[in-house]
VOSELO-238395 format. One record per residue (C-alpha): residue number from 0; residue in three letters; x, y, z. Coordinates in nm, 4 decimals, padded with zeros to 6 digits, m for minus. Example, Ala and Ser with C-alpha at 12.3 -4.5 7.8 and 13.67 -1.06 7.14 Angstrom:
2
    k    r        xx        yy        zz
    0  ALA   01.2300  m00.4500   00.7800
    1  SER   01.3670  m00.1060   00.7140
//
This chain:
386
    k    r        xx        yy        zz
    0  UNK   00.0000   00.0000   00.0000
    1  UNK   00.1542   00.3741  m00.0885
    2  UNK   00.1816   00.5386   00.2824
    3  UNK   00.3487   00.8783   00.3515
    4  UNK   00.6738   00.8404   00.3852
    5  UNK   00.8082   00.8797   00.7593
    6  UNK   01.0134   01.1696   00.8621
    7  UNK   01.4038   01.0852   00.9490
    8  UNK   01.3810   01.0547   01.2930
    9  UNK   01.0826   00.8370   01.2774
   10  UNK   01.2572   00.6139   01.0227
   11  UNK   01.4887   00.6138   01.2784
   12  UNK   01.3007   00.5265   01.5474
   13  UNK   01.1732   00.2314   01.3506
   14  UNK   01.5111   00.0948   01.2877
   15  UNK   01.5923   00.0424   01.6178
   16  UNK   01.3062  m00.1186   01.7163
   17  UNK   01.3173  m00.3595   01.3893
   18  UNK   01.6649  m00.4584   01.5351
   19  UNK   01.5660  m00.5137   01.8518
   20  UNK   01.2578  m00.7352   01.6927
   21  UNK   01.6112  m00.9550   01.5210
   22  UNK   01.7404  m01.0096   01.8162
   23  UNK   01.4393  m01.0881   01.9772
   24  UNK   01.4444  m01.3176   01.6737
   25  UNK   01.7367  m01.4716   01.7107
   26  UNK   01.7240  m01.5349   02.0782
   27  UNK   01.3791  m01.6951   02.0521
   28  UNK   01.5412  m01.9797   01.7838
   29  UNK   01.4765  m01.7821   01.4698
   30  UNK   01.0804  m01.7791   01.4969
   31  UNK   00.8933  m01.4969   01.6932
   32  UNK   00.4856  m01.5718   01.7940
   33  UNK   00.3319  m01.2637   01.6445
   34  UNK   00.1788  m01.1614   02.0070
   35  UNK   00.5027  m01.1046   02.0885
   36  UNK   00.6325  m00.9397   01.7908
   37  UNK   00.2931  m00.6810   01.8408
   38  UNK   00.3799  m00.6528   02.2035
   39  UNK   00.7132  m00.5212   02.1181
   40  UNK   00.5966  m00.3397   01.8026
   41  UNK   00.3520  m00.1569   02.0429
   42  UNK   00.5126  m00.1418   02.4000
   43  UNK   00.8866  m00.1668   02.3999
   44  UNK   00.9892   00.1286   02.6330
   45  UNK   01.1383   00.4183   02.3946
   46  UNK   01.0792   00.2452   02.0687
   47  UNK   00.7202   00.1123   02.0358
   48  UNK   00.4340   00.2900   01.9291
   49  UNK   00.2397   00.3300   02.2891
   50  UNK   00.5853   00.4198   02.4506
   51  UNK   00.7811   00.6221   02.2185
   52  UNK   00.7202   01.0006   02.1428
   53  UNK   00.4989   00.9974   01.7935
   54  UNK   00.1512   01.1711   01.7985
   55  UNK  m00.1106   00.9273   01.7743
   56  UNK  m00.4588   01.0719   01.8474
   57  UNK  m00.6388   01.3095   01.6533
   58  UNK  m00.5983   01.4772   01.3312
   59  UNK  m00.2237   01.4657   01.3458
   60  UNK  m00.1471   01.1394   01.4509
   61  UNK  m00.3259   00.8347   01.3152
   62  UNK  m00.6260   00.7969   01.4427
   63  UNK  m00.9450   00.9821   01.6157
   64  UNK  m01.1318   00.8146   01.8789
   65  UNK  m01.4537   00.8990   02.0456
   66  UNK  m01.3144   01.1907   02.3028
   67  UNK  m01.2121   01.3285   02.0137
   68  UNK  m01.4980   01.3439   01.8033
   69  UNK  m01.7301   01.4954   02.1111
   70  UNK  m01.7003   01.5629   02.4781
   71  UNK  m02.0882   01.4459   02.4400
   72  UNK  m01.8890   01.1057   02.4420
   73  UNK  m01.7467   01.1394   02.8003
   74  UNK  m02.0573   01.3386   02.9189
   75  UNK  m02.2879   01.0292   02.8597
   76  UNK  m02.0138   00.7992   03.0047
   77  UNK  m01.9885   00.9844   03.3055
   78  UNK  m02.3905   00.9169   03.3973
   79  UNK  m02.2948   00.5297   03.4066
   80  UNK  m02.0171   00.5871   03.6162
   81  UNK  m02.2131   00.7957   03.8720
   82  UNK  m02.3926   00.5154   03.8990
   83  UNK  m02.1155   00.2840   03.9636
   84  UNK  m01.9212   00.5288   04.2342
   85  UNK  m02.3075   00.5513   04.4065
   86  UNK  m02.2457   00.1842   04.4231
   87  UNK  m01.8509   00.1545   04.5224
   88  UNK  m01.6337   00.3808   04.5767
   89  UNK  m01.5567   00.7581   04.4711
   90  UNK  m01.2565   00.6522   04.2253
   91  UNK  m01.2378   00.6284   03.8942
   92  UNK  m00.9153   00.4509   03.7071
   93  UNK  m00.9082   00.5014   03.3357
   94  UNK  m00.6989   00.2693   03.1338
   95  UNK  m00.4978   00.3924   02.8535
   96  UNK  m00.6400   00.7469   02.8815
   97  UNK  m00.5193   00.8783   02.5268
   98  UNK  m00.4616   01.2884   02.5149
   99  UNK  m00.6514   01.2686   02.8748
  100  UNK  m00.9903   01.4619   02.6611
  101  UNK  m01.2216   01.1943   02.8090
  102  UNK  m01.0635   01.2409   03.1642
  103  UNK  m01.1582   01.5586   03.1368
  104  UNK  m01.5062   01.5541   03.0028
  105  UNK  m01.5736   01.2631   03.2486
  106  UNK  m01.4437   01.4720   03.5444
  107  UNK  m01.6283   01.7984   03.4420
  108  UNK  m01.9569   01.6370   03.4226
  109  UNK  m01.9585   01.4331   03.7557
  110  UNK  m01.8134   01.7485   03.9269
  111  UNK  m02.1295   01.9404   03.7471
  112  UNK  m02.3783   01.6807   03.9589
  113  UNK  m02.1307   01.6720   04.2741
  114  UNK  m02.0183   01.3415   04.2078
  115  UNK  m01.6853   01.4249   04.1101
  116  UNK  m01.4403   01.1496   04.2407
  117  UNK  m01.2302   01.1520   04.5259
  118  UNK  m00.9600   01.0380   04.2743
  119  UNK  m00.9195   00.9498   03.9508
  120  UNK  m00.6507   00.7177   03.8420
  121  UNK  m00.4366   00.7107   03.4922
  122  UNK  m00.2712   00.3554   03.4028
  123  UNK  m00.0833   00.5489   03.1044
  124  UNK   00.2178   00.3160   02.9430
  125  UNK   00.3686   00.6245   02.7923
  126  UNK   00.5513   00.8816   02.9058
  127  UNK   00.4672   01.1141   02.6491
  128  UNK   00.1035   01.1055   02.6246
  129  UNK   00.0865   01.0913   03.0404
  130  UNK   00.2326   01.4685   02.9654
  131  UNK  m00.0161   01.5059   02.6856
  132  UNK  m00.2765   01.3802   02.9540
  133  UNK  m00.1414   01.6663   03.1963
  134  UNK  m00.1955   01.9731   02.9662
  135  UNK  m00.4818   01.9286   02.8411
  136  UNK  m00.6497   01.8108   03.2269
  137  UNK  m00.4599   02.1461   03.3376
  138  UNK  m00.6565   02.3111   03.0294
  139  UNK  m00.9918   02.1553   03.0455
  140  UNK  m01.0432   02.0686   03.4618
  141  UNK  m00.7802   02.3035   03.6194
  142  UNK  m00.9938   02.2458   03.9170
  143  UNK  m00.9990   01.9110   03.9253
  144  UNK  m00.6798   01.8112   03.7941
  145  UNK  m00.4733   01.7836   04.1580
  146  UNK  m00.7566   01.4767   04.2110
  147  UNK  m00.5723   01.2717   03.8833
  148  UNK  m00.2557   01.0156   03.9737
  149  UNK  m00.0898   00.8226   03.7312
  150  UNK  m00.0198   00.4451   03.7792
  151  UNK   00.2283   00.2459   03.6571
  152  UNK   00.0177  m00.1032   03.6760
  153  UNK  m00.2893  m00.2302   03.8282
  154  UNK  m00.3677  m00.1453   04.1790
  155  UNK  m00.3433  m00.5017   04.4243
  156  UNK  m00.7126  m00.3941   04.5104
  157  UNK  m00.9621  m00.1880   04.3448
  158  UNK  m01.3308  m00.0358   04.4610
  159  UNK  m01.4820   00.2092   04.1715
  160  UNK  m01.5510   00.2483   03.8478
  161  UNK  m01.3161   00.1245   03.5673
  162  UNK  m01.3138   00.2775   03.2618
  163  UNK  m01.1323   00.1261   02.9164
  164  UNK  m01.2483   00.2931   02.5665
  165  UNK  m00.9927   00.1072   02.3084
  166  UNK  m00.7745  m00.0651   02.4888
  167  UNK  m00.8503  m00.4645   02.4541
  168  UNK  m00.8261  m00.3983   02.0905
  169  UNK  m00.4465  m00.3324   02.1288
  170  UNK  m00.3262  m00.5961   02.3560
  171  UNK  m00.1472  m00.8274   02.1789
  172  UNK  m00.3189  m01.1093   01.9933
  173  UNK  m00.1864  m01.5106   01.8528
  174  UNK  m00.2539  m01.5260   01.4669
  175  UNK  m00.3690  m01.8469   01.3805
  176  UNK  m00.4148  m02.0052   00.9999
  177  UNK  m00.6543  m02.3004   00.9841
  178  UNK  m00.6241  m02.5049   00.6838
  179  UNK  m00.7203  m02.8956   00.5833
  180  UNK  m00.4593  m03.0130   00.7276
  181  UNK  m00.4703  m02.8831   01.1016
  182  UNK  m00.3913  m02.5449   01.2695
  183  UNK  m00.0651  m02.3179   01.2534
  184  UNK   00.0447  m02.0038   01.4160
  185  UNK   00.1978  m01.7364   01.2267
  186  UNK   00.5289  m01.5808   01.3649
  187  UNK   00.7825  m01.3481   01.2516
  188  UNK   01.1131  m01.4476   01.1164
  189  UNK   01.4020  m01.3444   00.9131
  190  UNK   01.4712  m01.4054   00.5049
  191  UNK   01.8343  m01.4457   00.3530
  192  UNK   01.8848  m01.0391   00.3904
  193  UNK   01.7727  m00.9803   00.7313
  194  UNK   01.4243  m00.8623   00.6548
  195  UNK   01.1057  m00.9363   00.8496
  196  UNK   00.8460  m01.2006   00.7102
  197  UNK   00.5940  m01.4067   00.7688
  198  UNK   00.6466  m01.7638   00.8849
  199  UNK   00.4200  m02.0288   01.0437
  200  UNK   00.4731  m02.3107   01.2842
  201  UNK   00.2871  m02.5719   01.4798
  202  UNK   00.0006  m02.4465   01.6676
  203  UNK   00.0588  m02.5447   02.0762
  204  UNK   00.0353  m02.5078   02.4024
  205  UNK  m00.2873  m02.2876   02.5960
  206  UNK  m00.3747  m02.1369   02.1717
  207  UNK  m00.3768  m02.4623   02.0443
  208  UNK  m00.6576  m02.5281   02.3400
  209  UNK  m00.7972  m02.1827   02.2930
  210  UNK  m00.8699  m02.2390   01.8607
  211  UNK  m00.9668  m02.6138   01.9520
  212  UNK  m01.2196  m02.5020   02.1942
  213  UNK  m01.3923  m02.2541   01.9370
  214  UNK  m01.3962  m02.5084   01.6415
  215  UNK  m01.2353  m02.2550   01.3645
  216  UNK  m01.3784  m02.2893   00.9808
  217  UNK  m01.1874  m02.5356   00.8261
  218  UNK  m01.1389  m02.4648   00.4322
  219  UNK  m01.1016  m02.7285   00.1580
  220  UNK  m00.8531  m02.5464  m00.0009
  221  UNK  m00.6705  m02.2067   00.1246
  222  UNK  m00.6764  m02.0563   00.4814
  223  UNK  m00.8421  m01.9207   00.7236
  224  UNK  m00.6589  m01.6694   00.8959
  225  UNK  m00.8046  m01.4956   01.2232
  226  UNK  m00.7225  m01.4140   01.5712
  227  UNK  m00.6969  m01.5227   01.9452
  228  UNK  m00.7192  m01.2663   02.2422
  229  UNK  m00.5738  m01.4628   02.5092
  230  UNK  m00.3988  m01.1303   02.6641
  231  UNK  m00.7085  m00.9877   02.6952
  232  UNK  m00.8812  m01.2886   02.8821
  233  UNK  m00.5931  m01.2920   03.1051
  234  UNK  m00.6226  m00.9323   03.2162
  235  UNK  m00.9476  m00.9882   03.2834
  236  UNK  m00.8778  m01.2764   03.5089
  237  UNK  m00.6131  m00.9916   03.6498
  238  UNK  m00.9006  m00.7988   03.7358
  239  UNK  m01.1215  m01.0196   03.8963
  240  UNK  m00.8853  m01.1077   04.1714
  241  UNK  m00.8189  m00.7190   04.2470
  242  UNK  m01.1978  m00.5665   04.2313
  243  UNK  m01.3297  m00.5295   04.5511
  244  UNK  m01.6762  m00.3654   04.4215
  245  UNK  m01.7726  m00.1871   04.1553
  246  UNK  m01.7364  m00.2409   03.7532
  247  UNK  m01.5123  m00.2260   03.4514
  248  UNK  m01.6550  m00.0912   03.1599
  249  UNK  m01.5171  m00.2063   02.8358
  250  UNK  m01.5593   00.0105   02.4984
  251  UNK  m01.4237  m00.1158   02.1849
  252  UNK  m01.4649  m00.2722   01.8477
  253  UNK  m01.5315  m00.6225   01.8243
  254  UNK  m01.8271  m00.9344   01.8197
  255  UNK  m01.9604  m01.1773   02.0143
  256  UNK  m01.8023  m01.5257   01.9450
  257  UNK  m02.0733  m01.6200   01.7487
  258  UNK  m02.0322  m01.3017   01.4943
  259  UNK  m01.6425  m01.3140   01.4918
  260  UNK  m01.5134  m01.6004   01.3972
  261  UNK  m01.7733  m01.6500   01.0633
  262  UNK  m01.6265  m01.8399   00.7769
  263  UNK  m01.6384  m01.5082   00.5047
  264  UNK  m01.3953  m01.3365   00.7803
  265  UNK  m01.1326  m01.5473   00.6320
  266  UNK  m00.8670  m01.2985   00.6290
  267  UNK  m00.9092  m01.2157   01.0306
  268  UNK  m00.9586  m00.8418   01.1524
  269  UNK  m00.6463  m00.7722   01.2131
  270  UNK  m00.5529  m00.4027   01.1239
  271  UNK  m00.3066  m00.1350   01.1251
  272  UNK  m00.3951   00.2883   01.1601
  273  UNK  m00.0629   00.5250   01.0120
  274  UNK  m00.1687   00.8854   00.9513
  275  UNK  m00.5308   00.7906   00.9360
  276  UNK  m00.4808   00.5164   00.6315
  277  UNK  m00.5740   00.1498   00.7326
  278  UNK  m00.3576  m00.0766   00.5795
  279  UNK  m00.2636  m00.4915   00.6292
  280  UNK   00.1074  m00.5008   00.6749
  281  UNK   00.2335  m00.5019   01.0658
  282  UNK   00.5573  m00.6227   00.9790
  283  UNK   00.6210  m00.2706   00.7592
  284  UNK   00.7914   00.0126   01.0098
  285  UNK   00.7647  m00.1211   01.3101
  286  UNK   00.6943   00.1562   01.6306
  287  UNK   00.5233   00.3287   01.3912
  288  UNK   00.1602   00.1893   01.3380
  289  UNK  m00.1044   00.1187   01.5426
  290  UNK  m00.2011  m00.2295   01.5466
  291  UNK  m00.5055  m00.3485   01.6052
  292  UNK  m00.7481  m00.6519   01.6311
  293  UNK  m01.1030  m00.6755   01.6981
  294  UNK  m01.2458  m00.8208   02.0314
  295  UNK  m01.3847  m01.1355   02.0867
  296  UNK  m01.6455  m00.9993   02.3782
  297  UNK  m01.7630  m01.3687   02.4605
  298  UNK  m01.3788  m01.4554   02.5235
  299  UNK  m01.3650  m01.1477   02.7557
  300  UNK  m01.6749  m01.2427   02.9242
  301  UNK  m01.6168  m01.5629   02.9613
  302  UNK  m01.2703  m01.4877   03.1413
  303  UNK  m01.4694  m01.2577   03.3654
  304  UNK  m01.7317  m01.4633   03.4456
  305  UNK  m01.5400  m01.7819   03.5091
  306  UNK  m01.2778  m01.5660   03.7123
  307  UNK  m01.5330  m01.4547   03.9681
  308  UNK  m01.6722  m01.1254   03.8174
  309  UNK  m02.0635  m01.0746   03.7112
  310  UNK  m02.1806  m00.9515   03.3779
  311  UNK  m02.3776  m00.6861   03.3607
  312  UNK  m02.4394  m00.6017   03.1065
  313  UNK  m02.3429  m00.5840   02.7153
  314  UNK  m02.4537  m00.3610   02.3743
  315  UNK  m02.3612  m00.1606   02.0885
  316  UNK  m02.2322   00.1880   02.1647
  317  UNK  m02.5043   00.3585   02.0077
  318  UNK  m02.7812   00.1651   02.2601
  319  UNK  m02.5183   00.2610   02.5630
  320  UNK  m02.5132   00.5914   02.4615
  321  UNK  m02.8930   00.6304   02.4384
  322  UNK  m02.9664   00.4522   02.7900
  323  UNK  m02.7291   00.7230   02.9403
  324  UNK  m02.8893   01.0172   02.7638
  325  UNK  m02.6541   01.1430   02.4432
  326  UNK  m02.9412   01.2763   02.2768
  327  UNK  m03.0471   01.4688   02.6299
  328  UNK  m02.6847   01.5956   02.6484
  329  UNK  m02.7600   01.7204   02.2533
  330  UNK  m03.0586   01.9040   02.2796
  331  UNK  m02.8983   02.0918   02.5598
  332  UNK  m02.6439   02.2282   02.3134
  333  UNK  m02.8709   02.4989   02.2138
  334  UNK  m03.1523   02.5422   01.9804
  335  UNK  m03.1753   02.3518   01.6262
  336  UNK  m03.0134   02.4928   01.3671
  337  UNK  m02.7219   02.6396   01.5273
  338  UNK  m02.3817   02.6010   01.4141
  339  UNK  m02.2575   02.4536   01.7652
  340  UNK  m02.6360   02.1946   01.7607
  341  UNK  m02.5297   02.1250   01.3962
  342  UNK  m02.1755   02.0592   01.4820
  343  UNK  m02.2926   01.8431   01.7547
  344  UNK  m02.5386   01.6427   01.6265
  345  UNK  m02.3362   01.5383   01.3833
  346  UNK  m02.0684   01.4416   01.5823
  347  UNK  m02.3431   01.2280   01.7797
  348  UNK  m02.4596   01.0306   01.4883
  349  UNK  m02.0695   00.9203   01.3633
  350  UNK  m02.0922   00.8086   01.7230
  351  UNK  m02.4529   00.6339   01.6997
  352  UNK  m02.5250   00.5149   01.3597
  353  UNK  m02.4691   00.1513   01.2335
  354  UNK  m02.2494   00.2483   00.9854
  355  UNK  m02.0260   00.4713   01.1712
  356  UNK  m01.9404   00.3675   01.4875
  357  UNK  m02.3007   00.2754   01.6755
  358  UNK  m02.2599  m00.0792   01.5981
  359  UNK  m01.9413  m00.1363   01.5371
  360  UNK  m01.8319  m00.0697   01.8477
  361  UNK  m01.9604  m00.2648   02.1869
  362  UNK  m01.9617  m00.1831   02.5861
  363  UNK  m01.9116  m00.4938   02.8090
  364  UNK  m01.9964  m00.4329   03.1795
  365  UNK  m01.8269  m00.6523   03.3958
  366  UNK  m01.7701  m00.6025   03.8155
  367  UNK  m01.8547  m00.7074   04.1603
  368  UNK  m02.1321  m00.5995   04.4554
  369  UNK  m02.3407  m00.3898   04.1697
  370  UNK  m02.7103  m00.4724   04.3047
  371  UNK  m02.8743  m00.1795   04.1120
  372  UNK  m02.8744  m00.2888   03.7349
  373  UNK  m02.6455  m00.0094   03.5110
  374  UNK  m02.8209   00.2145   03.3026
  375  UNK  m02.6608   00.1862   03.0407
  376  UNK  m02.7985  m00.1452   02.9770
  377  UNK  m03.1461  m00.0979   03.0415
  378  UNK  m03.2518  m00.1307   02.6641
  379  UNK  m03.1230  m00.3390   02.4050
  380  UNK  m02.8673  m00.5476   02.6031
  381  UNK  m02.7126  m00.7875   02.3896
  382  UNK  m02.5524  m01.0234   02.6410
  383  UNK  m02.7878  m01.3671   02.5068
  384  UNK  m02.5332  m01.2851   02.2459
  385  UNK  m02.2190  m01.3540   02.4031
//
């Protein structure tokens, strides 16, 4: 695919990262599993694209995601996690908390209906959007902004609200290519002149289980390429053993089981964002894309449920949005017909309609001790589904 060509010190960047992926490489017996070739594409501390210095939200970076588009967004979120702190405790910890917009708009609102947190915690990977996160809370809430702390991992225990818009999507995921004649997992390894390509080997150990148990398409003739999120299962089983009370709710792309893993989907959903083109080729300057995979929301309930944690609830982001009052939050914006209502509205429907993001993107509600049922649920849940 023809992408803009990076600048030097980007180039550069990528470089180093592609030779530490080599050595990785090399140390690992010449074969890398590609969850660990994305976890060190994404994550490797001063190299990787969540922990090295490139832009990455918003119109110059690579991507836009819903605190961008509309602090209507966070607004409506914060009415489900009112609920929630009513319920737990008056914290909030937001995972991967992008330029720290939704932060903001989530703190503004709850502080509007004195609910505003006692504090709200930042698990932020990267140093340079956790200052990114800083301005702009120091812009938008100056006076809430002494309540936000920044963690480095997951707290031992936990009583509040969790919050996680876009994050399962990038936690590293196994490729795995069904064929006639069995399973295989595709890896990373090196040609004759050092480059990075494709490679597959047997399928084993807890994937192997993981595809088995799922009962992938098998195709006459070609492949059938997809996914496993077995990083994202196990952080769920993470955060069943540290919530005390209160809920995690989960925002991202992604199907139930029975949607996911359909036989037409033979090329998987795996996906990469650079400058806001979507293109197919993770292996192509590394640190420097965003890559991505859809979620498989019966996996991550499943791990939840199973790990101790209830389910409470689960539907498209359009349906969550309704239940906590986006079009309430819009008519408030002024009167019809104004440039700030027309702005807003149609910021609201990229959010809400099937073919933007409404259905395309999913909320999973997942916690302990909840005995009121969320709001955001109260219509069209979805979680027969899963």
């Amino acid at each position: 695919m023809d992408l803009p060509a990076p600048s030097p010190d980007a180039l550069k960047q990528s470089t180093a990262l592609a030779e530490r992926i080599r050595r990785l490489i090399h140390e690992q017996g010449g074969w890398l599993s590609f969850t660990h070739y994305m976890e060190a594409a994404l994550y490797t501390p001063g190299l990787g694209y969540y922990s090295g210095g490139a832009q990455k939200f918003g119109p110059a970076g690579d991507f836009v995601t819903a605190p961008e588009i509309t602090p209507l967004f966070g607004r409506s979120l914060a009415r489900q996690v009112a609920d929630i702190l009513t319920q737990s405790a008056p914290v909030v910890l937001e995972v991967g908390a992008g330029t720290g917009l939704l932060a903001a708009d989530i703190l503004t609102a709850l502080d509007e209906v004195d609910a505003a947190p006692e504090r709200y915690f930042i698990l932020e990977v990267s140093g340079e959007l956790r200052a990114r996160q800083f301005d702009t809370l120091a812009a938008k809430a100056p006076g809430l902004a002494d309540r936000v702390v920044w963690l480095d991992d997951l707290p031992r225990q936990f009583s509040g609200a969790v919050v996680a818009n876009e994050v399962l999507d990038v936690m590293p995921v196994h490729l795995v290519v069904s064929q006639a004649g069995g399973l295989a997992e595709r890896g990373v390894a090196l040609d004759g002149a050092g480059a990075l390509v494709w490679q597959d080997q047997a399928l084993e150990g807890a994937a192997l289980g993981a595809a088995q148990a799922i009962g992938l398409p098998r195709p006459e003739t070609g492949e059938y390429v997809t996914e496993l999120g077995l990083a994202g299962a196990a952080w769920m089983r993470e955060w069943a053993g540290r919530l005390v009370q209160g809920a995690l709710l989960l925002i991202d792309y992604g199907y139930p089981r029975a949607e996911y893993y359909l036989p037409h989907r033979s090329r998987g959903t795996l996906q990469c964002y650079y400058r806001h083109r979507a293109h197919d080729e993770p292996l192509r300057w590394p640190g420097l894309n965003d890559i991505t995979s859809f979620v498989d929301f019966t996996a991550v309930a499943d791990a939840a449920f199973d790990s101790g944690l209830e389910i409470y609830g689960y539907t498209s982001q359009a349906q969550f949005l309704f239940n906590c009052g986006v079009l309430d939050f819009l008519a408030a914006r002024g009167p019809e017909g104004t440039a700030d209502y027309i702005r807003a509205a149609r910021a609201v429907q990229r959010l809400t309609t099937p073919q933007e993001m409404g259905e395309l993107f999913k909320v999973l509600a997942a916690g302990k001790g909840m005995t009121t049922p969320l709001r955001g649920f109260t219509h069209g849940d979805r979680t027969h589904t899963l």
